[in-house]
Backbone as a chain_set.jsonl record, in Angstrom:
{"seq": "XXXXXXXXXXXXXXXXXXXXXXXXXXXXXXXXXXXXXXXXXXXXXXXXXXXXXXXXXXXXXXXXXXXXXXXXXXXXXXXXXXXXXXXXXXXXXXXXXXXXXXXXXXXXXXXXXXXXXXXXXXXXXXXXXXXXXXXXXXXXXXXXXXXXXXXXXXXXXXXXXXXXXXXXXXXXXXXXXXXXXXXXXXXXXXXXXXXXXXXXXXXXXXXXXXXXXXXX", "coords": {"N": [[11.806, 1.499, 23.947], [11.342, 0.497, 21.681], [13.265, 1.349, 19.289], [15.845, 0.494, 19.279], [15.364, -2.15, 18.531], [14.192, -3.068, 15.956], [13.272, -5.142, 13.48], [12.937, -6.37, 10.209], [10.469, -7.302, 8.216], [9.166, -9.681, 5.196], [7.18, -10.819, 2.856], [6.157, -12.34, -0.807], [5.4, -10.688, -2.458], [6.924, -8.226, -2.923], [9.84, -8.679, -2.64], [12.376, -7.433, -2.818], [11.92, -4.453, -2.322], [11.831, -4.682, 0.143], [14.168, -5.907, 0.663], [16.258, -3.128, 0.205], [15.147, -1.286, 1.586], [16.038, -1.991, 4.474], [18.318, -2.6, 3.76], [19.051, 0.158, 3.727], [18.532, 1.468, 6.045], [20.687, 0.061, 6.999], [21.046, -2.247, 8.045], [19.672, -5.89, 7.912], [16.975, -8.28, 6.016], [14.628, -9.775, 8.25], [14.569, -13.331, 9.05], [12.435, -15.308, 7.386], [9.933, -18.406, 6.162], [7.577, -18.361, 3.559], [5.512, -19.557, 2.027], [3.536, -21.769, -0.618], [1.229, -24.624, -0.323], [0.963, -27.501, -2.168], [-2.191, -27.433, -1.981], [-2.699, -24.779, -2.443], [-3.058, -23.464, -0.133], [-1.86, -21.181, 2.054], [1.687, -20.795, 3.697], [3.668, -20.079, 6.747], [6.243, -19.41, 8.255], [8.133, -18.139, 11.203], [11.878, -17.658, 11.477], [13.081, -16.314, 13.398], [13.79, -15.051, 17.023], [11.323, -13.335, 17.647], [10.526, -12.083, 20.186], [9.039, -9.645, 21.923], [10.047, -7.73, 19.72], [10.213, -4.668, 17.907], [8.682, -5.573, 15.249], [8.41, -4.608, 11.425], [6.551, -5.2, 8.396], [6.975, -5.992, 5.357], [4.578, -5.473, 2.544], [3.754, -5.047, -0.302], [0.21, -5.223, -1.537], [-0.114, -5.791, -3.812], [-0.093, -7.192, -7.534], [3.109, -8.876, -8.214], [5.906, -7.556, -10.715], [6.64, -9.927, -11.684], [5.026, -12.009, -11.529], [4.283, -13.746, -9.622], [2.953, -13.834, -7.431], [-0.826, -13.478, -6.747], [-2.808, -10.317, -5.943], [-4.869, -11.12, -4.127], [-3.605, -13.419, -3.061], [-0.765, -11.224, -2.031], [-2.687, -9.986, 0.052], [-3.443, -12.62, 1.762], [-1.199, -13.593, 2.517], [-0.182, -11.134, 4.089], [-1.864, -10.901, 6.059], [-1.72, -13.695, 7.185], [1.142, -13.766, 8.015], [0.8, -11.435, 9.818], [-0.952, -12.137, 11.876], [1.097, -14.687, 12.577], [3.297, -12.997, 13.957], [2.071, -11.899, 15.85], [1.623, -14.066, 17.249], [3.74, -15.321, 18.117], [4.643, -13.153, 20.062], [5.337, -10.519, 19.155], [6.71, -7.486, 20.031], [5.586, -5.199, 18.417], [3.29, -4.601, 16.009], [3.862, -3.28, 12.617], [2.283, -3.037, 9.853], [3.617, -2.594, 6.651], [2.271, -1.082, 3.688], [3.066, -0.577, 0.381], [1.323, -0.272, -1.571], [-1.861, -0.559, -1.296], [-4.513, -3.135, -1.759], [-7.721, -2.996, -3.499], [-8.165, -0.584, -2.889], [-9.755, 1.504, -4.181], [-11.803, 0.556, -4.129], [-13.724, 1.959, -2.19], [-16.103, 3.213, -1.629], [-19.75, 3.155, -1.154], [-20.498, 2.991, -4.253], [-23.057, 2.28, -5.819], [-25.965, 0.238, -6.029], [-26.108, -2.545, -3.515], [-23.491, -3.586, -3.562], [-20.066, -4.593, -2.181], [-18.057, -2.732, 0.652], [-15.1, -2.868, -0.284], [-12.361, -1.963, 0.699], [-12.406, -1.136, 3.147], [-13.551, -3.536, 4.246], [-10.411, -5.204, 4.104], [-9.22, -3.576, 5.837], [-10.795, -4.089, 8.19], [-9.828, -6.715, 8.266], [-7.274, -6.815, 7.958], [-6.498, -5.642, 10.958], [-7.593, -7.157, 12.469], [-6.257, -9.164, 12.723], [-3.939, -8.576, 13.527], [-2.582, -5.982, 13.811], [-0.886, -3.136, 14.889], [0.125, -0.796, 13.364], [-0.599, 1.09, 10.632], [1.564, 1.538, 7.812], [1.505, 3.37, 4.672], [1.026, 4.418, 1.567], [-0.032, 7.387, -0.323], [-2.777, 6.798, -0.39], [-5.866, 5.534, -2.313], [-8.215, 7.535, -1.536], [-8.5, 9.726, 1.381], [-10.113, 9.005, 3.443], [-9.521, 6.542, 3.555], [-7.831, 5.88, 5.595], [-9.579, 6.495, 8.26], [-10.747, 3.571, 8.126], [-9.716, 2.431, 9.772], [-9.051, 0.922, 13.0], [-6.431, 1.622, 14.371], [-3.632, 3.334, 14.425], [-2.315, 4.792, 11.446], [-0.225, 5.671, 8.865], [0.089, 7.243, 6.22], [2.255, 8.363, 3.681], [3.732, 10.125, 0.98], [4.148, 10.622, -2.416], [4.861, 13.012, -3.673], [6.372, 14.523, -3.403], [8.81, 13.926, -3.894], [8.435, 13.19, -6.409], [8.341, 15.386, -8.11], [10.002, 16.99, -7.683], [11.763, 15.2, -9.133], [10.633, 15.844, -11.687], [11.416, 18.641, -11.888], [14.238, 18.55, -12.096], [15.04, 17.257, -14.457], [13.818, 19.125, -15.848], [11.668, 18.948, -17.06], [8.516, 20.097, -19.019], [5.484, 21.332, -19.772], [2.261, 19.553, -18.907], [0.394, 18.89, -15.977], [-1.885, 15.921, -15.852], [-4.276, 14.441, -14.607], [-6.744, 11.702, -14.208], [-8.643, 11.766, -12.501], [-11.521, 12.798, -10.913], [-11.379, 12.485, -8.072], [-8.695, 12.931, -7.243], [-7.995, 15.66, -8.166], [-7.385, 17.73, -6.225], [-4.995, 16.343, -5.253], [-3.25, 16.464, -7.626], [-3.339, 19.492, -8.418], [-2.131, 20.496, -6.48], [0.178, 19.522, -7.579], [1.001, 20.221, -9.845], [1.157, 22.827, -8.474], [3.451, 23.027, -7.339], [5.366, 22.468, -9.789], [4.666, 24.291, -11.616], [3.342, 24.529, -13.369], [0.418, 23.96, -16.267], [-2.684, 22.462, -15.584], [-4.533, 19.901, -16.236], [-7.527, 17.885, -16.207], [-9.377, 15.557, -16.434], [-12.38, 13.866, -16.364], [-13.776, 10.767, -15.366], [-15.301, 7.953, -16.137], [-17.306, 5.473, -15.885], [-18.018, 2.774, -17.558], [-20.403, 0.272, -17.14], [-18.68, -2.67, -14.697], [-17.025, -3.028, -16.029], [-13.699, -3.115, -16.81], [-13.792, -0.663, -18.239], [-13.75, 3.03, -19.344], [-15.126, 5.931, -19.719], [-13.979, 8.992, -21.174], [-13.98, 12.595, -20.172], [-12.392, 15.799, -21.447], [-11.239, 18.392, -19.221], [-9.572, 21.536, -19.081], [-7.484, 23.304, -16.988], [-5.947, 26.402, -15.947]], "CA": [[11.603, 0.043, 23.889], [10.909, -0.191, 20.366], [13.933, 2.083, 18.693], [17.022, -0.388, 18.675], [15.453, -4.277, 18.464], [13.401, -3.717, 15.147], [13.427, -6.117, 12.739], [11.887, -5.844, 8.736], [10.151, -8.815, 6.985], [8.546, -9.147, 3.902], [6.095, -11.852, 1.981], [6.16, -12.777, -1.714], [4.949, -9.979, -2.982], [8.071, -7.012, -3.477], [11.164, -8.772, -1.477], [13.549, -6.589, -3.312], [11.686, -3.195, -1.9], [11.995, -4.918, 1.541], [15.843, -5.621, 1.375], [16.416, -2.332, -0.228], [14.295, -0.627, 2.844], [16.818, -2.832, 5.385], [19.838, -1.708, 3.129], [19.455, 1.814, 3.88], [18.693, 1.581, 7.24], [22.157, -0.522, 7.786], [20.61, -3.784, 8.543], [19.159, -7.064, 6.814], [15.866, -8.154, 6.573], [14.782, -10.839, 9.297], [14.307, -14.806, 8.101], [11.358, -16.282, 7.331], [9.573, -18.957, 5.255], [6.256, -18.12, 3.352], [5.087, -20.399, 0.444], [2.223, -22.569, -0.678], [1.564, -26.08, -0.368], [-0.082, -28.248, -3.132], [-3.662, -27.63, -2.461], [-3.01, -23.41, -2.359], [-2.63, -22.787, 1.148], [-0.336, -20.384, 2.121], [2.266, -21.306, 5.309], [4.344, -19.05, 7.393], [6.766, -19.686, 9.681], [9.163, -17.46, 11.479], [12.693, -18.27, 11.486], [14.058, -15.419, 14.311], [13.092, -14.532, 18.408], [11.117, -11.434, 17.356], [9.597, -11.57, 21.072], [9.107, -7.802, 22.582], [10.36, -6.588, 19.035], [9.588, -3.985, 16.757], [8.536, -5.685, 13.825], [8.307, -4.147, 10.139], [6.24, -6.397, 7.883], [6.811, -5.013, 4.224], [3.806, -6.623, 2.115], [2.599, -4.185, -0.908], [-0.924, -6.153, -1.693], [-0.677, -6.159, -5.543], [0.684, -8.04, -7.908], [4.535, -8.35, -8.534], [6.164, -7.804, -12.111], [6.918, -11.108, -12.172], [3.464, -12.645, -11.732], [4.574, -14.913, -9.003], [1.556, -14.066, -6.747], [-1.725, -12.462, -6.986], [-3.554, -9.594, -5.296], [-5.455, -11.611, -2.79], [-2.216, -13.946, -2.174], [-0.395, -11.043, -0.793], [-3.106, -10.263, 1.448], [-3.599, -13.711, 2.805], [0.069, -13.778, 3.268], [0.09, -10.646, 5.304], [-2.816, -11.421, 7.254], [-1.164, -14.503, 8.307], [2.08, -13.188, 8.651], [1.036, -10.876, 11.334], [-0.871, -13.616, 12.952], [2.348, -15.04, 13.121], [4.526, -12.479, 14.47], [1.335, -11.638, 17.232], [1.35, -15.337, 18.299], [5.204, -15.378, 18.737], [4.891, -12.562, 21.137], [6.582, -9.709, 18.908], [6.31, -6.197, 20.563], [4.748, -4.077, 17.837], [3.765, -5.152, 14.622], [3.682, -2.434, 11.824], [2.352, -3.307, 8.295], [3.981, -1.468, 5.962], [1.541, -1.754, 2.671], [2.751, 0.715, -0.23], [-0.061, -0.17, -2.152], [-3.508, -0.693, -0.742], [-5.174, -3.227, -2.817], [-8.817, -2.631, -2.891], [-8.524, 0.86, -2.106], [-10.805, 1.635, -5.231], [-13.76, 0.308, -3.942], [-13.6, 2.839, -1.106], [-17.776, 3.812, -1.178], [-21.013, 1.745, -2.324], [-21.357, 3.973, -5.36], [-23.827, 1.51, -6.429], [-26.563, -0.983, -4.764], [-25.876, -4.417, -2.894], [-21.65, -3.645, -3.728], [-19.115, -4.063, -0.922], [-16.571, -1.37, 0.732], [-14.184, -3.939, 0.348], [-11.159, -1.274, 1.324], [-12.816, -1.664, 4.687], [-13.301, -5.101, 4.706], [-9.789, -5.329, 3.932], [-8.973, -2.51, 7.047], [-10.667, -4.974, 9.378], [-8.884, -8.233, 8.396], [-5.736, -6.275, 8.594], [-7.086, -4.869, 12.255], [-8.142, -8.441, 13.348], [-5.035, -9.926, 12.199], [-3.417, -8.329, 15.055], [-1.365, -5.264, 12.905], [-0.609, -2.127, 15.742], [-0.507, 0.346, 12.763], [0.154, 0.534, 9.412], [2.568, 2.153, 6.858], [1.721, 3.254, 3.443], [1.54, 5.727, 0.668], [-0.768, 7.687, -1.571], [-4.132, 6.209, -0.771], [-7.099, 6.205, -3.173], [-8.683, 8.249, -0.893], [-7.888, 9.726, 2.362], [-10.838, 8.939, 3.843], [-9.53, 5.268, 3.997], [-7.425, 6.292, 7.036], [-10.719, 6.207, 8.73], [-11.592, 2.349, 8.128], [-8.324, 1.38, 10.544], [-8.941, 1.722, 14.452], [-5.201, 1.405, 14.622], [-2.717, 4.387, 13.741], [-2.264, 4.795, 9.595], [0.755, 6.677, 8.495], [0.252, 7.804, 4.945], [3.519, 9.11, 3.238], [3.241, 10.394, -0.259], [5.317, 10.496, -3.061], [4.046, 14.014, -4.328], [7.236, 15.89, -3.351], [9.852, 13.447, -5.051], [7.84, 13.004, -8.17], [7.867, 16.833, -8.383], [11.504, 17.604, -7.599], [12.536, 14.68, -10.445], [10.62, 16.5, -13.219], [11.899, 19.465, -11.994], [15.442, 18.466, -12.168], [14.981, 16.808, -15.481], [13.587, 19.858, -16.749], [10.382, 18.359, -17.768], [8.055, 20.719, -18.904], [4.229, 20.521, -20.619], [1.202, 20.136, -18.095], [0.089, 18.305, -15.532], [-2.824, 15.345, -16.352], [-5.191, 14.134, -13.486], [-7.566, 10.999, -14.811], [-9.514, 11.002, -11.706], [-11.751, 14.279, -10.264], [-11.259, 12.553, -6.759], [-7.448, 13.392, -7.409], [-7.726, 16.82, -8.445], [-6.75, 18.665, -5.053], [-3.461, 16.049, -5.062], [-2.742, 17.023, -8.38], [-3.568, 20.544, -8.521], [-0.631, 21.061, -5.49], [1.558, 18.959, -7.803], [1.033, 21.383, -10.862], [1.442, 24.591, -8.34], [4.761, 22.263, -7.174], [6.177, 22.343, -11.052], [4.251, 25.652, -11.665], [2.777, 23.786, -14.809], [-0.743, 24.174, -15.845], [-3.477, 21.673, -15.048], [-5.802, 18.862, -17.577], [-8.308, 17.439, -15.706], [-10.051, 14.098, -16.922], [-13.492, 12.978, -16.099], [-14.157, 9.695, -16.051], [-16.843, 7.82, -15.999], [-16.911, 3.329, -15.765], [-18.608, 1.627, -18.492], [-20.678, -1.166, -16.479], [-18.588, -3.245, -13.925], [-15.614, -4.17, -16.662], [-12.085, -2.17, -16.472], [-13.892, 0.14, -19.565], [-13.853, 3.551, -18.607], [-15.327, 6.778, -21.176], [-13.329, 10.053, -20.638], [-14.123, 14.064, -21.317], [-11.654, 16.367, -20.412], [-11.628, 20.094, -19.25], [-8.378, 22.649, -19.23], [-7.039, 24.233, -15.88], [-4.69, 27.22, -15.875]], "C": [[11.893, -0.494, 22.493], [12.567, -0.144, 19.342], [15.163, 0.971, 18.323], [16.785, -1.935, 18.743], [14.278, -4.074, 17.03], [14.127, -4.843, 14.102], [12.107, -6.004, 11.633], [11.966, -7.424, 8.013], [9.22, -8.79, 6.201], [8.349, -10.948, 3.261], [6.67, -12.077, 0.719], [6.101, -11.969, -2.852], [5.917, -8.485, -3.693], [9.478, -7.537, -2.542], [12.062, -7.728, -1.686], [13.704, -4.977, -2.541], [11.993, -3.418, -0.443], [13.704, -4.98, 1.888], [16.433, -4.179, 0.921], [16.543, -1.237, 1.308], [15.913, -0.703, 4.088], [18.412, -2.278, 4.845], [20.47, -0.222, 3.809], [19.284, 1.797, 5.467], [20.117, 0.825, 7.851], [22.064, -1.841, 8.36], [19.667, -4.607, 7.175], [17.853, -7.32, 7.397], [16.122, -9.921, 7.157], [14.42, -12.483, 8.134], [13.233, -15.546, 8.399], [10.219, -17.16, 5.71], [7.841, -18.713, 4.785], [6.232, -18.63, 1.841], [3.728, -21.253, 0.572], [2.283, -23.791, -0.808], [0.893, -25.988, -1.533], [-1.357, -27.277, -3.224], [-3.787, -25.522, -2.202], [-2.783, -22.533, -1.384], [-1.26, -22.194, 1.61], [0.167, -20.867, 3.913], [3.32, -20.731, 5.469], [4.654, -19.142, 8.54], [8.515, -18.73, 10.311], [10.773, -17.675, 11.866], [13.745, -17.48, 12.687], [12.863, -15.806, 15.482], [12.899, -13.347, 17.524], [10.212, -10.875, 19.072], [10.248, -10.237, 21.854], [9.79, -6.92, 21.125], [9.736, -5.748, 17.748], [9.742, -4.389, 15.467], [7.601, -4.991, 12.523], [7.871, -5.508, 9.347], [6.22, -5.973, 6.461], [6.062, -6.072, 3.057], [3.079, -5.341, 0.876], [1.418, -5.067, -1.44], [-1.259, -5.663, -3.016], [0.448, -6.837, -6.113], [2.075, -7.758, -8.597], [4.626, -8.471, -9.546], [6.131, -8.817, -12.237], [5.997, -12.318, -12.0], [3.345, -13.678, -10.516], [3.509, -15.03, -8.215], [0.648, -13.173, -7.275], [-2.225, -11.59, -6.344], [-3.986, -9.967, -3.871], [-4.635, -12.648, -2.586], [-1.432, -13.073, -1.48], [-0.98, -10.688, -0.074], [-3.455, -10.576, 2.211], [-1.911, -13.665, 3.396], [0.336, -12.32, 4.255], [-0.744, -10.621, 6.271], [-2.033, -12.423, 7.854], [0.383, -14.314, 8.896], [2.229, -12.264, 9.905], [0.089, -11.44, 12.247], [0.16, -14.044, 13.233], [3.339, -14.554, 14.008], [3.059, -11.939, 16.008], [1.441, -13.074, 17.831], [3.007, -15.275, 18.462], [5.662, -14.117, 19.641], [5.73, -11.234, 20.269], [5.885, -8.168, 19.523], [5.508, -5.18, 19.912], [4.691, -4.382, 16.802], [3.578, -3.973, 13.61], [3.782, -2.92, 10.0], [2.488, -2.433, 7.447], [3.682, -1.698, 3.945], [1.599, -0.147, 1.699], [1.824, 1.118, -1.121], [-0.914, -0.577, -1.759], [-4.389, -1.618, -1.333], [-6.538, -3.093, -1.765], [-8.996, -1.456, -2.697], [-9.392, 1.527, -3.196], [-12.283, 1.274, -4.297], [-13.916, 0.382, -2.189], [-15.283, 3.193, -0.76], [-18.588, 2.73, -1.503], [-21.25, 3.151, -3.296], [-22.504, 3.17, -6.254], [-24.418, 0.467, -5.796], [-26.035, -2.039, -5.175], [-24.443, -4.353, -3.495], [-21.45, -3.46, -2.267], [-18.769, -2.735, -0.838], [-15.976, -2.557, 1.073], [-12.109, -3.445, 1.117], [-11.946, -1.382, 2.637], [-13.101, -2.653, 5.019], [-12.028, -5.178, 5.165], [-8.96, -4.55, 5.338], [-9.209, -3.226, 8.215], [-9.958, -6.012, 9.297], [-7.818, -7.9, 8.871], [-5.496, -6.328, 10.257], [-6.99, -6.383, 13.33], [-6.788, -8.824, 13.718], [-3.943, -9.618, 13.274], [-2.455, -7.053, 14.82], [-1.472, -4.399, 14.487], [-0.594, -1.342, 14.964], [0.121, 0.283, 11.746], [0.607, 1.745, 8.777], [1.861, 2.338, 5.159], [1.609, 4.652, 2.856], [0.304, 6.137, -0.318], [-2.08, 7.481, -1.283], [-4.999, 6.827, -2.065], [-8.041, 7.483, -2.707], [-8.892, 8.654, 0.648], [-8.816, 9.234, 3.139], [-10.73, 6.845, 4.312], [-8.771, 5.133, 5.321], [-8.249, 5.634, 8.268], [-11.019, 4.924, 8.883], [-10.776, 2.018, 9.561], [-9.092, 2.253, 12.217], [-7.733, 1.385, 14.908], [-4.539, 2.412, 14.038], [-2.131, 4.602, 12.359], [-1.339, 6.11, 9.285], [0.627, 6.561, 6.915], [1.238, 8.591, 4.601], [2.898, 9.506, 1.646], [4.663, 10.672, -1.173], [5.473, 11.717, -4.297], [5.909, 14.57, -4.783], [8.697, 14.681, -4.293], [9.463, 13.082, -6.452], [8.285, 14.412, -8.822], [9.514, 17.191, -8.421], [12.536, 16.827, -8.782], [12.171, 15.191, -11.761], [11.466, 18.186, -13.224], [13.74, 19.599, -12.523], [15.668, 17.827, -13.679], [14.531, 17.469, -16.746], [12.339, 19.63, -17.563], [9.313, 19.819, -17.967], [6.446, 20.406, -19.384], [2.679, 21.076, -19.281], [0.72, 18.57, -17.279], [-1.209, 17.545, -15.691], [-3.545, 14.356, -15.006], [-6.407, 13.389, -14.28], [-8.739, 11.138, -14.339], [-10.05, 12.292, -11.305], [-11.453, 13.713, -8.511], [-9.923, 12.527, -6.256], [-6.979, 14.534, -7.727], [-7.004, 17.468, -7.623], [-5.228, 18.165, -5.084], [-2.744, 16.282, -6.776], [-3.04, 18.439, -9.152], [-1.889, 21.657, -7.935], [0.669, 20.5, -6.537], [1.966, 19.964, -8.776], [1.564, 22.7, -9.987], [3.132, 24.254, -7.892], [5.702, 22.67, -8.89], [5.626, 24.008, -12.072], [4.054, 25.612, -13.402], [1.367, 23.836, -14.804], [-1.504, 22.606, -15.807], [-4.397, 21.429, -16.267], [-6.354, 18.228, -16.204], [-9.259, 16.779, -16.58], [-11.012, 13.591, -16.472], [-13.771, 11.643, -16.222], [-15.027, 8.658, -15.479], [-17.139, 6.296, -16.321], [-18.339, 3.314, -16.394], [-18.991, 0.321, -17.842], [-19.559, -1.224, -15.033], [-16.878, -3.696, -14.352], [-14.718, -2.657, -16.501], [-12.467, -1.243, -18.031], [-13.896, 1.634, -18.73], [-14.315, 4.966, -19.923], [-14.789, 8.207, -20.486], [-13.816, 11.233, -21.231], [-12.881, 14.734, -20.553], [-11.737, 17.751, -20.478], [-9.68, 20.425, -18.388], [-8.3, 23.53, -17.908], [-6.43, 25.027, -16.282], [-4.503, 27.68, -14.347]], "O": [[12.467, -1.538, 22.185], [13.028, -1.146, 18.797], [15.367, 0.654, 17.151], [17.653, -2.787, 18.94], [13.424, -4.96, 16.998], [15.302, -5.21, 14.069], [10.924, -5.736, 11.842], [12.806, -8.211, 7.575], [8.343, -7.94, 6.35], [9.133, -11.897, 3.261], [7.897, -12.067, 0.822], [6.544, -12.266, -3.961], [5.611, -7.883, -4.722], [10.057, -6.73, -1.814], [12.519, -7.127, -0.714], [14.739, -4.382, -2.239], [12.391, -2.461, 0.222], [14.342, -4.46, 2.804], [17.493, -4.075, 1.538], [17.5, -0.688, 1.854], [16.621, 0.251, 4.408], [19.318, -1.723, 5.466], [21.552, 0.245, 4.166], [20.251, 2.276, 6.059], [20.524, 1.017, 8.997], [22.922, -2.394, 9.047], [19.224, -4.221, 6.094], [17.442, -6.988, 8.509], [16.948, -10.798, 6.905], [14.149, -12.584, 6.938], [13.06, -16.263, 9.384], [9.916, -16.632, 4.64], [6.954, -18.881, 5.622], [6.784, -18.192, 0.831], [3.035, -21.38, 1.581], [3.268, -24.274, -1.366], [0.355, -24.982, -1.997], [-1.595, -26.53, -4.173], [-4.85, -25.019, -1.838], [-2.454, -21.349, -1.457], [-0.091, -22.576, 1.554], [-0.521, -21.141, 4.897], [4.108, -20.705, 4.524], [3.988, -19.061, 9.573], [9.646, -18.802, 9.829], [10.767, -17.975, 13.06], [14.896, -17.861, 12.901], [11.779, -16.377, 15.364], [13.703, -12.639, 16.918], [9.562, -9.843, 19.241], [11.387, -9.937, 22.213], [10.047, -5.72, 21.226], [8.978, -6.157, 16.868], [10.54, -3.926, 14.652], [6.378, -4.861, 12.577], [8.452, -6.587, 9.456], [5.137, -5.426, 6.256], [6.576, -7.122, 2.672], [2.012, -4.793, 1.151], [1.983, -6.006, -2.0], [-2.357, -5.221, -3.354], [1.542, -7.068, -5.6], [2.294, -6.791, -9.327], [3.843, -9.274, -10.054], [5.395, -9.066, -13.192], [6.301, -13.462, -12.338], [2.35, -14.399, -10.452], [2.974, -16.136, -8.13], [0.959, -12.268, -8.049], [-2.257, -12.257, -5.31], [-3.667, -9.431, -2.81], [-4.975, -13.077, -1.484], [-1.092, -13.481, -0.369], [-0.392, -10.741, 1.006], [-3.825, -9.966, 3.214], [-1.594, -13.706, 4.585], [1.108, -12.476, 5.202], [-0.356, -10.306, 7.396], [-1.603, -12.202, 8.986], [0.728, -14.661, 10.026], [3.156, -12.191, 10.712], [0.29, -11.243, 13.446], [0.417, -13.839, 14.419], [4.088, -15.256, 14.688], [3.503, -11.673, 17.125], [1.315, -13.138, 19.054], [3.159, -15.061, 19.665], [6.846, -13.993, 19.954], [6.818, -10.935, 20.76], [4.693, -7.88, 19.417], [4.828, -4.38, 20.556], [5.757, -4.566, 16.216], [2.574, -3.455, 14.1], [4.732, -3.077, 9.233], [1.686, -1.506, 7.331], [4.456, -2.212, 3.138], [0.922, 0.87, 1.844], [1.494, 2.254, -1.459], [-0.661, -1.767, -1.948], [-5.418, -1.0, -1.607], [-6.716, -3.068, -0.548], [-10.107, -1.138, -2.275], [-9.846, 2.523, -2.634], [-13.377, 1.775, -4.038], [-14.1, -0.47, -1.32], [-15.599, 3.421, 0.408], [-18.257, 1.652, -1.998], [-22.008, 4.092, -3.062], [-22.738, 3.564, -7.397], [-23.748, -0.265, -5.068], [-25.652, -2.489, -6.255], [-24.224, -5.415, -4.078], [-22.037, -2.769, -1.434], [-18.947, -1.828, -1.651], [-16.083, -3.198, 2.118], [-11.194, -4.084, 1.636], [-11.587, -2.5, 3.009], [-12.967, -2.902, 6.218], [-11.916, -5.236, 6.389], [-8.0, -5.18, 5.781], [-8.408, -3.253, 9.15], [-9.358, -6.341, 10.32], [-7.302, -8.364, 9.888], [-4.543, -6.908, 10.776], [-6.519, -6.567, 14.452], [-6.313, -8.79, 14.853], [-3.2, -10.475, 13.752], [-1.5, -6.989, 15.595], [-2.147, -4.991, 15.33], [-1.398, -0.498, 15.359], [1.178, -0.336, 11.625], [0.162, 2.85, 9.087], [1.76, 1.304, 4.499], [1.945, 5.714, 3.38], [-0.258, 5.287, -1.008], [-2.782, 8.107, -2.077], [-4.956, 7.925, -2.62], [-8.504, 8.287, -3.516], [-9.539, 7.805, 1.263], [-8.14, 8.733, 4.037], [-11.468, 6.142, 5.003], [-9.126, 4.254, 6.107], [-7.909, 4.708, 9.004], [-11.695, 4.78, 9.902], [-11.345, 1.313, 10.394], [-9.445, 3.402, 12.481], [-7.776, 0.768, 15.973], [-4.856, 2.496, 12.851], [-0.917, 4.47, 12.511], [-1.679, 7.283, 9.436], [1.201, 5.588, 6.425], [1.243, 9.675, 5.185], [1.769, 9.194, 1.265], [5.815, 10.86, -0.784], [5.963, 11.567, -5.416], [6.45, 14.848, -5.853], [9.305, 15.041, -5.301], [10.19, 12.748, -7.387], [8.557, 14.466, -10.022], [10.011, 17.704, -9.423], [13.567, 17.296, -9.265], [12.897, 15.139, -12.754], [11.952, 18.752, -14.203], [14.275, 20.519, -13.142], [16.826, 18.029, -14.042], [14.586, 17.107, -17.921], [12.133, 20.162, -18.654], [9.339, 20.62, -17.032], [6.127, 19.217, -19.377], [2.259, 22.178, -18.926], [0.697, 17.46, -17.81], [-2.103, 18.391, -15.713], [-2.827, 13.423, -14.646], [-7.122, 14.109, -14.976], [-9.769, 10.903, -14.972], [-9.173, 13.155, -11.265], [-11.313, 14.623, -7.693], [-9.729, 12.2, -5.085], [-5.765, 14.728, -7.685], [-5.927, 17.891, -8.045], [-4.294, 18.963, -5.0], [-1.517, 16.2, -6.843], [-2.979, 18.491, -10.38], [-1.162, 22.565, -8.337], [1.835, 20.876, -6.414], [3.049, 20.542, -8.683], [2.265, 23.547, -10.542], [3.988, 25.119, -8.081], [6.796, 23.223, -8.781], [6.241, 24.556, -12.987], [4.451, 26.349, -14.304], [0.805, 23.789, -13.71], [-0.791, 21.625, -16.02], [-4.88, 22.256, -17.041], [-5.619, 18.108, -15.224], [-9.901, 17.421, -17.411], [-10.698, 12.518, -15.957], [-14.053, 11.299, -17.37], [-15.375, 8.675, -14.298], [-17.15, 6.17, -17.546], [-19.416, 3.692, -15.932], [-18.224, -0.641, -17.872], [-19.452, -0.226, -14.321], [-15.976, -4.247, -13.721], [-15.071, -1.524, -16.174], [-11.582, -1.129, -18.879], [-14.032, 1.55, -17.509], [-13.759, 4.883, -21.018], [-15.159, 8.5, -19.349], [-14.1, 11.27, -22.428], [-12.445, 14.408, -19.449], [-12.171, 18.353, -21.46], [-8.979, 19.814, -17.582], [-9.089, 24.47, -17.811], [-6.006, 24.652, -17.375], [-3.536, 28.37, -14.024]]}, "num_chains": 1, "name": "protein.A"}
C-alpha cells in the first residue's frame, strides 16, 4: 500500500536535512506552507492530495543554526503538522524526529519535576503520528513513553568507521555514566581506550561539576 505513494515533508526547523533525505531517495520533498502570524501562532496548510499516502514528516525538535525557530516552535509545528496530514486523510503518518527535544528530562530525579520526554511522547501520540523515526535517544528507555512503533537508528557505526578512516587515534571520552555502555562499544569499535566523566548538575542552571575515572 504504503511502498510507492510516499511523500516527505518537513517544518522550519532543518529543511535542508529534509530535501537532502528526498534527494537520495530520487524524489522531492512534498509542498507545504508553515509560518507564523503576527500574534505567534503557528499555521499549516498542505499544498498536495496526500490522501491514503505514506507520509514522512521530517521535524528535528531543536533549534536550527540559524536561530530562525525555537525548541518548542518545532514541536508545535510538528504537532500540528501531523494534525494536518491526519485530518486530510493521509495513510500513514511517520514522524521522523532526529533529535528528541526534551529527551533529558527522561525521570523525576528530583521532587514535584515533570517527565516532560513523555509529555512530549503523548502530544506526539495524540497528534495522530503512526510511528516515529529517530536517532540516538537520551535514553532507551524513552522508546517506552510512545504506544506507537519507535524506530531508533544510531549513528555509532558511521562515527566509528570516519575516525577510523581518518586514522584518528587517542581515547574515547563519555561525559555522561548513562552513556557508558554506548560508548564503551564505540571504544571496542576503534579499539581505543575508554575516559569516563561523572557528572553531576549544579542546581537547576546548565552548570554541571565533573570527576573523571580511566577505562582500559
Amino acid at each position: 500500500m504504503y511502498a510507492d505513494q510516499f511523500e516527505i515533508y518537513h517544518g522550519n526547523s532543518n529543511p535542508d536535512l529534509a530535501r537532502k533525505i528526498a534527494r537520495y531517495l530520487g524524489t522531492e520533498t512534498g509542498r507545504l506552507d508553515v509560518f507564523q502570524f503576527a500574534n505567534e501562532n503557528i499555521f499549516v496548510k498542505i499544498l498536495d492530495n496526500i490522501r491514503e499516502k505514506d507520509v514522512f514528516i521530517v521535524q528535528p525538535t531543536c533549534r536550527p543554526v540559524d536561530g530562525s525557530i525555537t525548541v518548542n516552535d518545532a514541536i508545535m509545528e510538528l504537532l500540528i503538522m501531523i494534525d494536518a496530514f491526519k485530518r486530510a486523510s493521509a495513510g500513514r503518518i511517520t514522524a521522523v524526529v532526529p533529535y528528541y527535544g526534551y529527551g533529558r528530562s527522561d525521570k523525576k530525579d528530583q521532587p514535584r519535576v515533570p517527565i516532560t520526554a513523555r509529555l512530549v511522547a503523548d502530544m506526539i501520540t495524540v497528534a495522530g503520528a503512526d510511528r516515529i523515526l529517530t536517532m540516538d535517544l537520551h535514553q532507551g528507555q524513552i522508546q517506552g513513553f510512545f504506544n506507537i512503533p519507535v524506530d531508533e537508528l544510531t549513528a555509532v557505526h558511521i562515527l566509528s568507521n570516519y575516525f577510523k578512516h581518518k586514522h584518528l587515534e587517542d581515547l574515547v571520552v563519555v561525559t555522561d555514566l548513562g552513556f557508558a555502555k554506548r560508548a564503551r562499544a564505540f571504544a571496542e569499535f576503534l579499539n581505543a581506550p575508554l575516559a569516563i566523566i561523572e557528572k553531576r548538575r549544579v542546581g537547576n542552571l546548565d552548570r554541571a561539576e565533573l570527576s573523571a575515572a580511566d577505562e582500559r
